[in-house]
BALOBA-1460 file (C-alpha; in Angstrom, 3 decimals):
// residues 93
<rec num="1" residu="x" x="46.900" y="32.374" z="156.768"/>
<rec num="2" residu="x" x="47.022" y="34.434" z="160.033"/>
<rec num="3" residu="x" x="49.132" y="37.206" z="160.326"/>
<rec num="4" residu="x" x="51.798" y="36.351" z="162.578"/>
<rec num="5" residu="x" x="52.412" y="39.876" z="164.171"/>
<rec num="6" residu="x" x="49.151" y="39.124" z="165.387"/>
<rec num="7" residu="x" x="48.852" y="35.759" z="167.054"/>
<rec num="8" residu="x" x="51.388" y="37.278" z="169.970"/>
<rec num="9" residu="x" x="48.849" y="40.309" z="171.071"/>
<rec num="10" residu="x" x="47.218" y="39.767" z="174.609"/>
<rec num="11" residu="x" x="44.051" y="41.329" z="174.749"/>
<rec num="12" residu="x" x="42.247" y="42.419" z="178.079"/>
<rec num="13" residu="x" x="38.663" y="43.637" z="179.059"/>
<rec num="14" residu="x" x="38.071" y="47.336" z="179.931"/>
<rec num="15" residu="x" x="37.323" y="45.747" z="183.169"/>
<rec num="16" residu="x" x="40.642" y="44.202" z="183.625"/>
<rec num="17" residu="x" x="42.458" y="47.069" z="182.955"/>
<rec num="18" residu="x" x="40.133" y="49.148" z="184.806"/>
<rec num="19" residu="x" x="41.282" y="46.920" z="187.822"/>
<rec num="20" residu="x" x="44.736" y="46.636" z="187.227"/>
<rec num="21" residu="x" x="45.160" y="50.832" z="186.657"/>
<rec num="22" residu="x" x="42.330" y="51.246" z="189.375"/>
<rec num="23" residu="x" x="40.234" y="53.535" z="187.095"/>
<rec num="24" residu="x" x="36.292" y="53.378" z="185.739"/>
<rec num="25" residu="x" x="35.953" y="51.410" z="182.900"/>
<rec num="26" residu="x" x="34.764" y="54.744" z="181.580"/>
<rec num="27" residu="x" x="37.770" y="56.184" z="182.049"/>
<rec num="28" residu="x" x="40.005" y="53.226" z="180.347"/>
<rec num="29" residu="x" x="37.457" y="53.702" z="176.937"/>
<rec num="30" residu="x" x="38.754" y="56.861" z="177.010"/>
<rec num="31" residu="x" x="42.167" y="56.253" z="177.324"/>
<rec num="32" residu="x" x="41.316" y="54.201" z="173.932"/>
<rec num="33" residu="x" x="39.641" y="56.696" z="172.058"/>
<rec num="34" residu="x" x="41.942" y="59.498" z="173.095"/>
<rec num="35" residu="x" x="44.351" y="57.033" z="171.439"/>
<rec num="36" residu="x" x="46.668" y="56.791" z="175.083"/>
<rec num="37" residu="x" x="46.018" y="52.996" z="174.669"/>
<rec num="38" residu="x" x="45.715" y="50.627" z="171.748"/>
<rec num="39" residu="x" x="42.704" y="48.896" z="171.569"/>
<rec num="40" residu="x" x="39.615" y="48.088" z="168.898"/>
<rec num="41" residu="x" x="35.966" y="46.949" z="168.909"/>
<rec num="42" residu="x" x="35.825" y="43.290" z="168.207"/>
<rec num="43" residu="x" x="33.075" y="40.114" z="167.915"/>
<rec num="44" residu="x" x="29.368" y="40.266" z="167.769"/>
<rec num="45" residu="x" x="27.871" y="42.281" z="169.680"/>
<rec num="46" residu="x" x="30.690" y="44.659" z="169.317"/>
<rec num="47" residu="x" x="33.411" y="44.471" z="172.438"/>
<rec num="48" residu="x" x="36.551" y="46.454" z="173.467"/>
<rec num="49" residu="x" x="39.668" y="45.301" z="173.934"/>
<rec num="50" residu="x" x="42.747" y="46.754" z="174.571"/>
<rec num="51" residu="x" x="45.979" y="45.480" z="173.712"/>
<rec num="52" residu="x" x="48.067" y="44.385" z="177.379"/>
<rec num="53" residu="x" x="51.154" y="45.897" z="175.587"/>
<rec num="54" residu="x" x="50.074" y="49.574" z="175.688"/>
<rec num="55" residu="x" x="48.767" y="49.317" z="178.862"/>
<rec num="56" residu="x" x="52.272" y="48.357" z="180.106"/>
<rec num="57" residu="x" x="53.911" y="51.407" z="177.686"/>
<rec num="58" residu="x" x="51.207" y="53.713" z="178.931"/>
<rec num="59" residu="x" x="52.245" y="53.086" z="182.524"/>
<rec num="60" residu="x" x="55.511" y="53.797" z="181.959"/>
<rec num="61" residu="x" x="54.852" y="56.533" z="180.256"/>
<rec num="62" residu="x" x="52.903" y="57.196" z="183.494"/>
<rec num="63" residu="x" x="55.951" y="57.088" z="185.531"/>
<rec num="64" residu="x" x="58.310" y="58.693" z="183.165"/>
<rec num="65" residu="x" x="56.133" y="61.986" z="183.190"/>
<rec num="66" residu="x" x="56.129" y="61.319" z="187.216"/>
<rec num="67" residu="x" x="59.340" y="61.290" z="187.427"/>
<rec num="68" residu="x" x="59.747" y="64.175" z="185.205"/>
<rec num="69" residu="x" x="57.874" y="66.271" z="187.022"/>
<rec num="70" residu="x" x="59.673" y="64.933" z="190.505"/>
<rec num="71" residu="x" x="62.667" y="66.600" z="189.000"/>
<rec num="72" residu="x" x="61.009" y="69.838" z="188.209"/>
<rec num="73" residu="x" x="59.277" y="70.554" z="191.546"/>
<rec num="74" residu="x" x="63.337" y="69.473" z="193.168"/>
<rec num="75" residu="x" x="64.507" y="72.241" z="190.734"/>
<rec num="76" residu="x" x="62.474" y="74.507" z="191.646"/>
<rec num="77" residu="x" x="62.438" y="74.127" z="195.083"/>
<rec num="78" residu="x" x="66.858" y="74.869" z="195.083"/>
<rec num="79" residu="x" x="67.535" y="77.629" z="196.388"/>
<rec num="80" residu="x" x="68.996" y="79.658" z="193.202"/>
<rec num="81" residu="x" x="71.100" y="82.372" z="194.822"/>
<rec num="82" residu="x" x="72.791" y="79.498" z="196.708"/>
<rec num="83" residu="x" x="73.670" y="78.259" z="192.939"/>
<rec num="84" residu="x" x="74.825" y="81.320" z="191.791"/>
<rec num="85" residu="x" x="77.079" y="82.056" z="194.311"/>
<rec num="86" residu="x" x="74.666" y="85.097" z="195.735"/>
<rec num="87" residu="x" x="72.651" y="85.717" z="198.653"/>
<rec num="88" residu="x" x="72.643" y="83.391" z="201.661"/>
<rec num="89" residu="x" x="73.120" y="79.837" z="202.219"/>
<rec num="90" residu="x" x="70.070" y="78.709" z="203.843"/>
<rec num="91" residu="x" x="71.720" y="74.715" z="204.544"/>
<rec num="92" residu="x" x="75.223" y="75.001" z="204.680"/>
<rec num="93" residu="x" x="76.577" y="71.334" z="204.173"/>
């Protein structure tokens, strides 16, 4: 009986999500084994395949950490006397 957790996953090609992320498929197998996407060896020969799922989560993950970072280079760039109440206001409102 096939496990029903299962039957739902969408698998891609390296090459497909090489595309879609607009990377070497060299770089997507490495995504895999660094363990950044889900994905597994399967048939005869041997294939990868990498679950469509964590490509999506690792892409927002993508532009979560963008985001993040969007904030932090904003922070730094404020002028921190002007938030303390020191020093001069270089863009008065």
């Amino acid at each position: 009986m096939p496990d029903s957790s299962a039957a739902g996953v969408r698998l891609l090609t390296p090459a497909q999500v090489a595309e879609m992320m607009q990377l070497a498929v060299d770089e997507v197998i490495a995504l895999v084994l660094d363990g950044r996407l889900h994905g597994a060896k399967v048939g005869s020969p041997a294939r990868w395949r990498i679950e469509a799922d964590s490509v999506a989560e690792y892409l927002d993950d993508q532009a979560e950490d963008a985001r993040r970072m969007a904030l932090w280079r904003e922070s730094n760039a404020a002028s921190f006397p002007e938030l303390w109440g020191r020093g001069t206001v270089r863009n008065p409102d």
